[in-house]
C-alpha positions in Angstrom: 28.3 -9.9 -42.2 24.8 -9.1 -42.8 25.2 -8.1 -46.2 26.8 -11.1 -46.8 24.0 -13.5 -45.4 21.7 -11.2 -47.4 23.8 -11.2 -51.2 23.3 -15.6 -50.8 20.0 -15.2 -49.8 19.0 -13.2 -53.0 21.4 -15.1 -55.3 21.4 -18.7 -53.8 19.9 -20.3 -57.1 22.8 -19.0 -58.7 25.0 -20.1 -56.5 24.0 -23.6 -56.1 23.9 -23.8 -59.6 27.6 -23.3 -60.2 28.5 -25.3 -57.2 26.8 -28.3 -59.1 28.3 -27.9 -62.0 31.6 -27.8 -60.8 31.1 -30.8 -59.0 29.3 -32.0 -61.8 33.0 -31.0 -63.8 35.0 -32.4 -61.1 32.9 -35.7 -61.1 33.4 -35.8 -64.9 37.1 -34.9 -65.0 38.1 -38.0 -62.4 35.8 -40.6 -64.0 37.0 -40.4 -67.7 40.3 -41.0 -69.2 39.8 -38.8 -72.0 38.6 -35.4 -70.3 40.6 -36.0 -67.7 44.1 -35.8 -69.9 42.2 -33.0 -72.0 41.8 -30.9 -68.7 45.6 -31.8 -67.5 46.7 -30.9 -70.6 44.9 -27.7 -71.0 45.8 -26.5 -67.9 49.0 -27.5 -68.2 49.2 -25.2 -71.3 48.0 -22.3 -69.7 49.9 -22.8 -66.9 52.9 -22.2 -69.3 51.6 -19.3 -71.3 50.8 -17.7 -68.2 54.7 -18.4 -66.7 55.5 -17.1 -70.0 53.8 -13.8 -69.6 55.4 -13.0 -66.8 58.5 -14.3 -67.2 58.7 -11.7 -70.4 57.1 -8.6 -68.6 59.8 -9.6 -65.5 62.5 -9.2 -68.4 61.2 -6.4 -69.8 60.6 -4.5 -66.6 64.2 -5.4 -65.6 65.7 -3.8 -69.2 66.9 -0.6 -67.2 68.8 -2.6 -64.3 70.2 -4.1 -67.6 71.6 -1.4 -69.4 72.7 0.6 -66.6 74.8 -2.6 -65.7 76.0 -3.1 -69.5 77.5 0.5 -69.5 79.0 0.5 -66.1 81.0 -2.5 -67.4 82.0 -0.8 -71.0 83.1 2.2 -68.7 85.8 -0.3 -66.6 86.8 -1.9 -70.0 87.3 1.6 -71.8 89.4 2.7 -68.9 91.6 -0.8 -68.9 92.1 -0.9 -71.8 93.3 2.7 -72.3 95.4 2.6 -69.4 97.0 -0.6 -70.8 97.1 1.2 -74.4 99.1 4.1 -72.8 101.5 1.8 -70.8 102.8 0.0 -74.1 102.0 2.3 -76.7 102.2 0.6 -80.3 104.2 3.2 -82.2 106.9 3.9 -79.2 110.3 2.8 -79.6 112.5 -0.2 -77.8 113.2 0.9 -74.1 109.9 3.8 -73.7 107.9 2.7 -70.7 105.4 5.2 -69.6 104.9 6.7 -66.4 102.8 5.2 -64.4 100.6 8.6 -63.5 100.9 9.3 -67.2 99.6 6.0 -68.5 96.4 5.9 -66.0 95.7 9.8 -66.3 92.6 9.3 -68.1 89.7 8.3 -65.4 86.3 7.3 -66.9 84.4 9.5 -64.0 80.6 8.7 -64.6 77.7 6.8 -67.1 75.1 9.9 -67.9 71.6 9.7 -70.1 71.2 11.9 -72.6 67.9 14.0 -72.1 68.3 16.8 -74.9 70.2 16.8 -77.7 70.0 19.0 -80.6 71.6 17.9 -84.6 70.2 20.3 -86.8 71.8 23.8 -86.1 74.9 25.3 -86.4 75.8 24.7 -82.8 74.3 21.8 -81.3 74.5 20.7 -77.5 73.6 17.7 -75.4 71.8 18.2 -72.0 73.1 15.2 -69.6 71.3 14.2 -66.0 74.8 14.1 -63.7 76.7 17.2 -62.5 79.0 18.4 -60.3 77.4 16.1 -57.7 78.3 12.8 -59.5 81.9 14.4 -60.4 81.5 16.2 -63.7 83.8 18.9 -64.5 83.7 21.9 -67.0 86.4 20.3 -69.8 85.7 16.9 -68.9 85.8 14.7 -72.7 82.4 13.1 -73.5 82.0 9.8 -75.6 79.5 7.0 -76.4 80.0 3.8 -76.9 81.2 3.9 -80.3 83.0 7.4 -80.2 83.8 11.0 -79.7 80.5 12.9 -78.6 81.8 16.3 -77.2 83.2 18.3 -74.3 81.7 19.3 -71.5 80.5 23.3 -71.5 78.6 23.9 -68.0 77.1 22.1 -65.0 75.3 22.5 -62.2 74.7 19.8 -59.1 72.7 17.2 -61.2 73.1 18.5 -65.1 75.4 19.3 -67.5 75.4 21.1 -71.0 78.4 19.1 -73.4 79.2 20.9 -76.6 78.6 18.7 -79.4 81.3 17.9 -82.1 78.3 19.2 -84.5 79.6 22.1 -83.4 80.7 25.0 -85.9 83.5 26.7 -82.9 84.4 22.9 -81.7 87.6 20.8 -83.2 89.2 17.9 -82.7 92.6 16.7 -83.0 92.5 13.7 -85.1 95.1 10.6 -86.7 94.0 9.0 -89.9 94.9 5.1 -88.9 96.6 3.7 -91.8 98.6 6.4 -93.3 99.4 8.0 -89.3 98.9 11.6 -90.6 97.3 13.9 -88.0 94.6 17.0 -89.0 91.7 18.5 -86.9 88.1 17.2 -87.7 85.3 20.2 -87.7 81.9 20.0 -88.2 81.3 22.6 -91.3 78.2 21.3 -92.8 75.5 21.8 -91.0 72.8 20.3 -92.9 74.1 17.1 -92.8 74.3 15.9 -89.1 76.5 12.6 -90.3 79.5 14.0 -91.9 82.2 15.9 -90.2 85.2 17.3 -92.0 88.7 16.3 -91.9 91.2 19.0 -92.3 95.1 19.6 -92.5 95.8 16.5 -94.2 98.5 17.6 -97.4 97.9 16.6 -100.6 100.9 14.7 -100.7 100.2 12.0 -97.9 98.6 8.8 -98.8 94.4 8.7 -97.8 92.1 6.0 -98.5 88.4 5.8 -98.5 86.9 3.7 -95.1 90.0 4.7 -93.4 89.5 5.5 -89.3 90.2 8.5 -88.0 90.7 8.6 -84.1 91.7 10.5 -81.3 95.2 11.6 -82.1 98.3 11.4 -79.0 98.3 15.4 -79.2 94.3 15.6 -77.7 94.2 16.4 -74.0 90.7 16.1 -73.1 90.3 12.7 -75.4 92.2 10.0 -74.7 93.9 8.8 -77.9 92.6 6.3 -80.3 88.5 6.5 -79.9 86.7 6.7 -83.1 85.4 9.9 -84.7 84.3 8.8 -88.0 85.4 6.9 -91.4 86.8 8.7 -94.5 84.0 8.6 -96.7 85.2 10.8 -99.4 88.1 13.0 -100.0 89.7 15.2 -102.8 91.5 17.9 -103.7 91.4 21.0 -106.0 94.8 21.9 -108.0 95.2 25.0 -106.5 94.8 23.6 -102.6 97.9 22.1 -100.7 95.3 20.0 -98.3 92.7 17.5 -99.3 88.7 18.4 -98.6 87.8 14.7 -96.4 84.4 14.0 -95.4 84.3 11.9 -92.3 81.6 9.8 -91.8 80.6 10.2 -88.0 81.3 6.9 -85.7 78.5 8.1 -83.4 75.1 8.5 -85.1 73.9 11.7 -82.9 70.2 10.7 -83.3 70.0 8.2 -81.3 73.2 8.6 -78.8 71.2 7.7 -75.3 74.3 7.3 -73.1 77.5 8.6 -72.8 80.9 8.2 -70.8 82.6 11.4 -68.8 85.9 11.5 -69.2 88.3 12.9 -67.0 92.4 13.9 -68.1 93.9 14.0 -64.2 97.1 16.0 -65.6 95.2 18.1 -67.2 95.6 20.9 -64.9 99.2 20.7 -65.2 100.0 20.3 -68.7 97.8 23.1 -69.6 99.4 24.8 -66.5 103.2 24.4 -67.5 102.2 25.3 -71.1 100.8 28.7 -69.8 104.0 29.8 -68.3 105.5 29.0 -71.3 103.3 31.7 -73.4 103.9 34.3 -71.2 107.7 33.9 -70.9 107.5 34.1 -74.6 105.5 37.4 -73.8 
């Protein structure tokens, strides 16, 4: 309190002379019209500018709650929507009606942000921040929001390795849209981390350039129908009995930031029953 009683002491000319002239501001601001709509005004604009501020830095700071809310609700659309896809499927005939296990089998498990990804080699991965402990599983399907990232290789309790489709060992089965023919995409260029290759397809079926190629129904970690790319180019040499397709990718892989875990329920026992199978044949 001393120190107090001792800072006005050595600076009470100062002090005195702002008091006076904001009194002498106040006194000047309630007797004229004129400066006292300016002052109003003025403070009326940086009253606004200053709500402004923070109303965009609230916004900006809140961007994260944001997203995060955005992709939980594309994950419940995906999974409706596939589940209602699967129930009444386009192609089937009069009097199919899926089972209901069957029709729900694929479960959209988790959202996970991308923290590594790799584009440029002849194997690429993602690096993911959920694991086991949020319900991943080695196998699980991985897309983004506009397609086909990769597969899940390894985990641990909070991250997980996915093998990208820019990979040289990975393939996917795939359906050309408008012509229904069905072929295995593989990534065989590596220097261009856009185009992926669409093999299988004869010579003799009909392809058309922007055609979609999806998921096909015979892909048990994908569920069917999610973009992997557009045909972008395709032909064929006299001697071949398949055309050479380029497929331009659906996802772009440099900035892919988010992705979806996707989980096939009957996996187990398809893959199970198909075993048994093989080694009766054995």
């Amino acid at each position: 309190m001393l120190q107090l009683f001792q800072f006005i002491g050595r600076n009470r000319n100062f002090i005195l002379f702002v008091l006076l002239e904001v009194f002498s501001f106040w006194l000047l601001v309630n007797n004229n019209n004129y400066w006292s709509v300016e002052y109003f005004n003025t403070a009326n604009s940086l009253n606004a500018r200053a709500l402004e501020a923070s109303n965009t830095l609230r916004e900006y700071t809140g961007l994260r709650q944001v997203n995060a809310a955005l992709a939980e609700e594309n994950r419940r659309l995906h999974e409706q929507l596939i589940a209602l896809q699967q129930q009444n499927p386009a192609n089937a005939p009069t009097g199919y009606k899926a089972d209901s296990a069957f029709a729900t089998r694929y479960k959209f498990v988790t959202i996970a942000k991308v923290i590594d990804n790799s584009i440029h080699r002849a194997d690429n991965y993602l690096t993911i921040d959920k694991g086991y402990a949020d319900g991943v599983k080695v196998g699980m399907g991985v897309i983004s929001s506009t397609g086909v990232v990769g597969k899940v290789k390894t985990c641990n309790k909070n991250f997980s390795v996915i093998t990208s489709i820019l990979h040289s060992q990975y393939m996917v089965s795939t359906k050309l849209i408008r012509s229904g023919e069905n072929g295995n995409a593989e990534w065989v260029n590596n220097s261009l981390p856009s185009i992926i290759q669409l093999k299988d397809i004869s010579r003799y079926k009909p392809v058309s350039k922007g055609d979609t190629a999806v998921t096909s129904d015979y892909n048990a970690v994908f569920p069917p129908g999610v973009p992997i790319g557009y045909v972008k180019s395709f032909k064929v040499a006299p001697d071949q009995a398949f055309f050479e397709i380029d497929l331009q990718l659906a996802t772009d892989f440099s900035k892919v930031s988010y992705v979806y875990l996707v989980n096939n329920k009957l996996l187990d026992q398809q893959q199970s029953l198909q075993e048994s199978l093989i080694n009766k044949r054995k």
